[in-house]
N, C-alpha and C positions, 0 to 999 in steps of 0.2 A: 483532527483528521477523522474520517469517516469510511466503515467497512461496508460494504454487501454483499456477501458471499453466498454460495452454496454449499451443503456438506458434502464430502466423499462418506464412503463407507464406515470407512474407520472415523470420520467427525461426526458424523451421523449419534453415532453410538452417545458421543456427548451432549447430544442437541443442540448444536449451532444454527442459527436460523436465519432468514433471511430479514431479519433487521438491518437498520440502515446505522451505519458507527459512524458519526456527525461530529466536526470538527466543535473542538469543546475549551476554554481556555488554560491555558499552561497546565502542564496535572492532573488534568481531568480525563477520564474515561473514555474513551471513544467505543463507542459498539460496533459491532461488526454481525455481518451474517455466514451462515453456512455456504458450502458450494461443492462443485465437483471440477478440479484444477483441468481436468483433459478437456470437458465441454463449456471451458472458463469463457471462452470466449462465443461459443455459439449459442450453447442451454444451459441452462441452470439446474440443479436438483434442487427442485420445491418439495419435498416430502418422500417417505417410504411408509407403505401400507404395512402395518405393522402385524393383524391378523383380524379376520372377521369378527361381524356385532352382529347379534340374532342370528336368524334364520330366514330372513328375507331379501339379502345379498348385502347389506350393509357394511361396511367395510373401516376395519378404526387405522387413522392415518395422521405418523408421526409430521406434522407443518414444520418447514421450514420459514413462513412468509412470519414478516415481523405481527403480524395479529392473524392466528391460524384458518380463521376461519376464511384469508383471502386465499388459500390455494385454489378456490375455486374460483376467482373472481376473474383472471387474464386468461381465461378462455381454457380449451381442450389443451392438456399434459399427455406425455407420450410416454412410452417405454424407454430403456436406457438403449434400446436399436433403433430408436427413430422409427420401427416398424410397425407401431401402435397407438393408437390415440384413443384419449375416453377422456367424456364428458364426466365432470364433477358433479353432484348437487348436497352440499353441507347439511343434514339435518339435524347437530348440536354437537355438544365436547364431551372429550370425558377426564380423567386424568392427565393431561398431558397430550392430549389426543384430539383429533375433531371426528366426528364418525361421520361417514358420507357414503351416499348411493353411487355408484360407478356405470356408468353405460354399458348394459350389456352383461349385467350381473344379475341375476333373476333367484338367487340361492345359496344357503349357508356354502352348500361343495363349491361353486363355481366361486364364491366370494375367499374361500380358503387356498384358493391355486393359486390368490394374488399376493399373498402375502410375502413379504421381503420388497417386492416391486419396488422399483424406485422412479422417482415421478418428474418427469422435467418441462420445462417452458422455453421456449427460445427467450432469449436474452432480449430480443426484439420486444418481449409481449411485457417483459416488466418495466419498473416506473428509470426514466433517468438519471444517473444518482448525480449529484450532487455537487460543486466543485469541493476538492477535498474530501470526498466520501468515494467509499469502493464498495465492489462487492467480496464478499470472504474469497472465490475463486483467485481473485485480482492478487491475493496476499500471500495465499495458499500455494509454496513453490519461489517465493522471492528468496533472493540470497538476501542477508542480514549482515550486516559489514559493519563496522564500527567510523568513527569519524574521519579517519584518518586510513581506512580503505581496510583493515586490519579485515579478515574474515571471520566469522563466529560461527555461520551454520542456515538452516537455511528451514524457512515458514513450513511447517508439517501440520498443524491445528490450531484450529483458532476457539476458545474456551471459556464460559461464561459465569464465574465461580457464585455471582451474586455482588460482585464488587466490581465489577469492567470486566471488559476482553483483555485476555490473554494469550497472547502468542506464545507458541510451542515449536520449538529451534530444535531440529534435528541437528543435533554436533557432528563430524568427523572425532573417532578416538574419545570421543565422552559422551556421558548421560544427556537428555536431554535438558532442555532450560527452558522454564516458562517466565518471560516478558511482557509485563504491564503493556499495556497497547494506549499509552497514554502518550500525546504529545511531549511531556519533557523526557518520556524516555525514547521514542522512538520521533524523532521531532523531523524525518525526513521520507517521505515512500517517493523513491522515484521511480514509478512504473514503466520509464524510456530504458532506464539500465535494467529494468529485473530486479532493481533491488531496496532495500530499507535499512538505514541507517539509523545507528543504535547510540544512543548516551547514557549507558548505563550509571546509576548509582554506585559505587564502589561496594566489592563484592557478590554481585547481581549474580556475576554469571562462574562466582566462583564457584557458587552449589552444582553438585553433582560429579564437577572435576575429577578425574583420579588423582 
């Protein structure tokens, strides 16, 4: 199965990006991307400008897009009001970063007002996913139910440890639970109910319990 998502604020913080989680055989891993669940369906969050480079308006900016340097590639990104748009132009990376000239940024001060900013694209402008692939917003907010309808909790972050995506189950009355995002364990998303169906390994979701 396959993710694309955008990150909200709080997934931000973990770097989920806009990689594509691509349906993979029994077991295997699906990747997923970042998103922001309220604009799931219209814009995406491609990135947040994390705090100015130099003194020339340069601006260092955390990518969500599966290879960072495309945030600038599907055209002008707006503010999270819809009430702003700037052109992109990448001029290299840095740690975890791509650094890019913003339209309309002429200066260390005016490049320092943008920071936090978070960046979005209509949903319209990116690529079309996939059969069996989503985007992280798609995931982000699904109820989580077991085979047999049981309920468990419901999609809050989607987490990328080095080993596959991981889903982050918000419980009622217990600790969170983080969920391999692997076909044999989540082997159903049905995005008509809202929801994704879980076949946990025994014990999976004992951790954290009171």
């Amino acid at each position: 199965m396959a993710s694309t998502n955008l990150p909200d604020p709080e997934e931000a913080a973990h770097g989920s990006g806009l990689r594509p989680a691509r349906g993979q055989a029994p077991g295997a891993s699906r990747r997923t991307r970042g998103a922001d669940p309220a604009e799931a369906m219209q814009r995406l969050c491609v990135g947040i400008v994390t705090g100015p480079q130099g003194v020339k308006g340069a601006v260092r900016i955390k990518s969500f897009t599966e290879v960072p340097e495309d945030i600038a590639r599907y055209g002008p990104v707006e503010n999270e009001a819809g009430d702003g748009r700037f052109e992109l132009r990448v001029s290299g990376t840095g740690k975890g970063v791509v650094i890019a000239r913003v339209s309309g940024i002429e200066n260390r001060d005016q490049a320092e007002t943008l920071r936090g900013l978070r960046l979005f694209l209509p949903r319209s402008a990116l690529p079309q996913t996939e059969p069996d692939e989503y985007y992280h917003a798609d995931l982000i907010g699904l109820e989580a139910v077991l085979e047999d309808g049981t309920p468990v909790g419901r999609v809050r972050a989607i987490h990328d440890f080095g080993a596959g995506d991981t889903l982050e189950l918000a419980r009622h009355g217990a600790s969170p639970v983080m969920v391999p995002f692997t076909r044999a364990v989540v082997p159903h998303v049905e995005m008509a109910h809202g929801r994704l169906v879980l076949d946990p390994p025994p014990g999976l979701l004992d951790d954290g319990e009171p």
